[in-house]
C-alpha positions as CSV (number, residue, x, y, z in Angstrom):
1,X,0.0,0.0,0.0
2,X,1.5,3.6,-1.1
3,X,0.9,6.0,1.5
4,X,1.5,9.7,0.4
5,X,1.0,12.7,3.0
6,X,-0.8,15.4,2.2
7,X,-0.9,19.0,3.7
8,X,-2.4,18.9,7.2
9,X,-4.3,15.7,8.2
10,X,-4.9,14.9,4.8
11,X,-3.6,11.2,3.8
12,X,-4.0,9.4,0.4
13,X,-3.7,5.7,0.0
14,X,-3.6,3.6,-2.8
15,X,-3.7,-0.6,-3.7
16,X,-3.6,-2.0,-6.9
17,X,-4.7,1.2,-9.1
18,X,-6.6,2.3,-7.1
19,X,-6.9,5.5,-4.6
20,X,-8.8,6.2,-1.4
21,X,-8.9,9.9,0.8
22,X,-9.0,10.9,4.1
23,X,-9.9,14.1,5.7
24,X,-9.0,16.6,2.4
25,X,-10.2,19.8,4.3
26,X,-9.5,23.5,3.9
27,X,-5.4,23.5,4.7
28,X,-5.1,20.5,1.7
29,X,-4.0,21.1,-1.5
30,X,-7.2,21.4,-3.7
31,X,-5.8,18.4,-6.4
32,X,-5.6,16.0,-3.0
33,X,-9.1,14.2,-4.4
34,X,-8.0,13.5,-7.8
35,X,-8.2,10.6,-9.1
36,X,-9.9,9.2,-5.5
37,X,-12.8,6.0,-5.8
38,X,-13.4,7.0,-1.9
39,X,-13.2,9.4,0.3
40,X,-13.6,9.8,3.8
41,X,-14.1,12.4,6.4
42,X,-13.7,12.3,10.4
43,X,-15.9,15.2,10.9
44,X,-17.1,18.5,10.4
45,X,-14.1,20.9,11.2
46,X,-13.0,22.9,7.8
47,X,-9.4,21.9,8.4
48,X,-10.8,18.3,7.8
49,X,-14.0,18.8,5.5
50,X,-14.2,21.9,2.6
51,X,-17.9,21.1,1.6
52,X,-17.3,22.8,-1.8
53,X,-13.8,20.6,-2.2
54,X,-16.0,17.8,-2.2
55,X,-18.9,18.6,-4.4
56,X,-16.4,19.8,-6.8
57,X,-15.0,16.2,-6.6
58,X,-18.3,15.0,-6.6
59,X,-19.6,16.6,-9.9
60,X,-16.2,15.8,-11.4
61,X,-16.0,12.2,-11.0
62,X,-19.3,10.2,-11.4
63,X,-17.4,7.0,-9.8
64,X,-16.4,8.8,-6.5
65,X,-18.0,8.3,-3.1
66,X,-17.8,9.9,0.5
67,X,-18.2,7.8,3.6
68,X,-18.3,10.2,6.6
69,X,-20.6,10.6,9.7
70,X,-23.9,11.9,9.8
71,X,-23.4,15.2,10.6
72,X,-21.1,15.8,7.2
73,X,-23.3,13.2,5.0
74,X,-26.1,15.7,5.7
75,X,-24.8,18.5,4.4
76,X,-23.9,17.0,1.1
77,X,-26.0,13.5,0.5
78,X,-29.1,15.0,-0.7
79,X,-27.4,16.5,-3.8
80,X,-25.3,13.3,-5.0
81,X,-27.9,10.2,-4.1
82,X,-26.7,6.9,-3.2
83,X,-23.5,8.4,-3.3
84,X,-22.2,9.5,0.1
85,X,-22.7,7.2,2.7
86,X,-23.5,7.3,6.5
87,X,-20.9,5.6,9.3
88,X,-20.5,5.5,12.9
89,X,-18.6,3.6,15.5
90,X,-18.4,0.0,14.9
91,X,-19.7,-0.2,11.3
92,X,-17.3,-1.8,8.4
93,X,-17.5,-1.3,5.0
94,X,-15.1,-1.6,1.6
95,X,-14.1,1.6,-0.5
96,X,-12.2,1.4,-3.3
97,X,-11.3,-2.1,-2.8
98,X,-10.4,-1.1,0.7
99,X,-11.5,-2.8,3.9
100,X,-12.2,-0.3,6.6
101,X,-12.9,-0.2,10.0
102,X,-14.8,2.7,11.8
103,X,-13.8,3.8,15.6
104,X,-14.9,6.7,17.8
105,X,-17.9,8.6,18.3
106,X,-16.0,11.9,19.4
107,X,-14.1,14.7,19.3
108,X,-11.2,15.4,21.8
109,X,-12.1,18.0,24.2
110,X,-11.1,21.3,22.8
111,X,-12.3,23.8,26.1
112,X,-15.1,22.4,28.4
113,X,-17.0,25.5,27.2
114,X,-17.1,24.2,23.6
115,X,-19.1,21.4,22.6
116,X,-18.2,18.3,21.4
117,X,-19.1,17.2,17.6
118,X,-18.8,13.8,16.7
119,X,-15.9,12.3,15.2
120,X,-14.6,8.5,14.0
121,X,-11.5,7.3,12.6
122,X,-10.9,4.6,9.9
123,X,-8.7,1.5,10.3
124,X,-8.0,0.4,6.8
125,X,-7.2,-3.1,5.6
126,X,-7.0,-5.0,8.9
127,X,-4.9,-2.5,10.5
128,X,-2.4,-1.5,8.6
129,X,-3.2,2.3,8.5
130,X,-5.5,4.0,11.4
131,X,-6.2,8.0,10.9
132,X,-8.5,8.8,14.0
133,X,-9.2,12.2,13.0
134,X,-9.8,14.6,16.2
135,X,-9.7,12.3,18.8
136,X,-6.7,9.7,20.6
137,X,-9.0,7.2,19.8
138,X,-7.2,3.2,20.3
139,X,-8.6,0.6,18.0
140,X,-9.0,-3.2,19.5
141,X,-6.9,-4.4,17.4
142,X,-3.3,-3.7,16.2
143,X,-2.4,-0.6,14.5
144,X,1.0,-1.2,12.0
145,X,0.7,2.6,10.9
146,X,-0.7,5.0,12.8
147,X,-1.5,8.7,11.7
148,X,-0.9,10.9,14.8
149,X,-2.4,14.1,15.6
150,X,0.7,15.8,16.4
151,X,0.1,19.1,17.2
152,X,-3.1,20.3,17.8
153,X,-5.3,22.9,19.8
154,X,-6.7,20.1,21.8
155,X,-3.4,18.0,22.7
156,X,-0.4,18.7,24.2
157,X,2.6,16.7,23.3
158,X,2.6,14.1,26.8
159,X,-0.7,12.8,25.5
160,X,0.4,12.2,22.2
161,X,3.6,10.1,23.4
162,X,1.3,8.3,25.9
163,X,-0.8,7.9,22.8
164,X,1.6,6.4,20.7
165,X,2.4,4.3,24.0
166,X,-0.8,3.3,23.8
167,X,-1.8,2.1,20.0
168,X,1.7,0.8,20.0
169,X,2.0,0.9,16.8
170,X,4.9,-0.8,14.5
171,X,5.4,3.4,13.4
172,X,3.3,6.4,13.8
173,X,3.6,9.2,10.7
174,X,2.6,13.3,11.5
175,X,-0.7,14.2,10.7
176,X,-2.3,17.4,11.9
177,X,0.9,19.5,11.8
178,X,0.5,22.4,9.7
179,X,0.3,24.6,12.7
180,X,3.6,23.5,14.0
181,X,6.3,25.6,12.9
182,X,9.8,24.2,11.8
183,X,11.3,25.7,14.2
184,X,9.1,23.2,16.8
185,X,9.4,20.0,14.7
186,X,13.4,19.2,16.2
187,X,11.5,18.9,19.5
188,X,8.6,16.8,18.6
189,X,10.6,14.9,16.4
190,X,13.0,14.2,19.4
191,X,10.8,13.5,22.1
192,X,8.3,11.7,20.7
193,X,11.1,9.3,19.7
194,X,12.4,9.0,22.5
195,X,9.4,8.5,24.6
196,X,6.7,6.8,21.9
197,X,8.1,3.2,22.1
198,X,7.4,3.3,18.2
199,X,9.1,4.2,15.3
200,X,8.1,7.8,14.5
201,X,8.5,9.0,10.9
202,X,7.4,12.8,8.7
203,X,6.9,13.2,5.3
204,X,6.8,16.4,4.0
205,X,3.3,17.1,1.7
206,X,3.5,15.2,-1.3
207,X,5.9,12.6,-0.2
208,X,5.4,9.0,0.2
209,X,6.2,5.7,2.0
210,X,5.1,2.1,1.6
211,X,3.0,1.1,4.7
């Protein structure tokens, strides 16, 4: 499975021709969709879902289809029927010749005075890949790659070590990181290392890796 990173907490994976997407919001490039037979979204938040993105993906590719949870699917299914499809915590499904998994049912705690939306992550193929979206959400079953919220307005970095402590995956690869600066990433880099218990790998947007 090709894994290339995309700005943000955008991700796109692809098996034997063929291309699946996950969270292609408002900080990912606008060509991030192309060429995608699936795409999914973790929740509402525009750094994770650009409504227009997706129609325009939508409209331009009769063959593409959204999995997401309800509160996205509403905002879009009505236009593009049979086409986007409702998940939430526990359900399975295949897209684009992938098998995926989904877990969760919210977001991290931002402030206690904001609200919670919902949120899920997809493990893909057995395990192999798990993007949780917003959340430090551990699967029940082995992770081999894990995409890690690294830097986010709801996490500081001893959660996300005690979260890669957790998953304990084979290697965990930066997601969520276009507001950390390049001054910061040294320090991450090092101490999440050090401390994860996992090998812990970047790629820069557009870059790839075998997973």
């Amino acid at each position: 499975m090709k894994l290339t990173k995309k700005s943000h907490a955008c991700i796109r994976l692809e098996k034997d021709g063929r291309t699946l997407v996950v969270d292609p919001g408002g900080f990912t490039e606008e060509d991030a969709t192309a060429g995608a037979e699936a795409i999914l979204v973790t929740h509402e938040h525009a750094d994770h879902f650009d409504e227009g993105r997706l129609r325009a993906a939508l409209e331009a590719d009769p063959g593409t289809e959204i999995w997401t949870l309800k509160s996205v699917a509403e905002q879009i299914a009505a236009a593009f029927p049979g086409r986007v499809h409702t998940v939430g915590h526990g359900d399975t499904f295949t897209a684009a010749g992938f098998d995926v998994q989904v877990h969760g049912e919210l977001h991290a705690v931002i402030h206690p005075d904001i609200p919670r939306v919902t949120n899920v992550g997809y493990l893909v193929d057995g395990g192999r890949v798990f993007h949780p979206g917003d959340a430090l959400t551990v699967p029940d079953r082995p992770v081999q790659t894990l995409m890690l919220p690294v830097m986010a307005p709801w996490n500081k970095i001893s959660e996300v070590i005690d979260y890669v402590r957790e998953v304990k995956p084979q290697r965990a690869y930066d997601i969520h990181d276009a507001l950390l600066t390049d001054l910061a990433r040294p320090i991450y880099d090092r101490q999440i290392g050090a401390l994860g218990g996992a090998e812990h790998l970047r790629l820069t947007p557009g870059a790839s890796a075998e997973v």
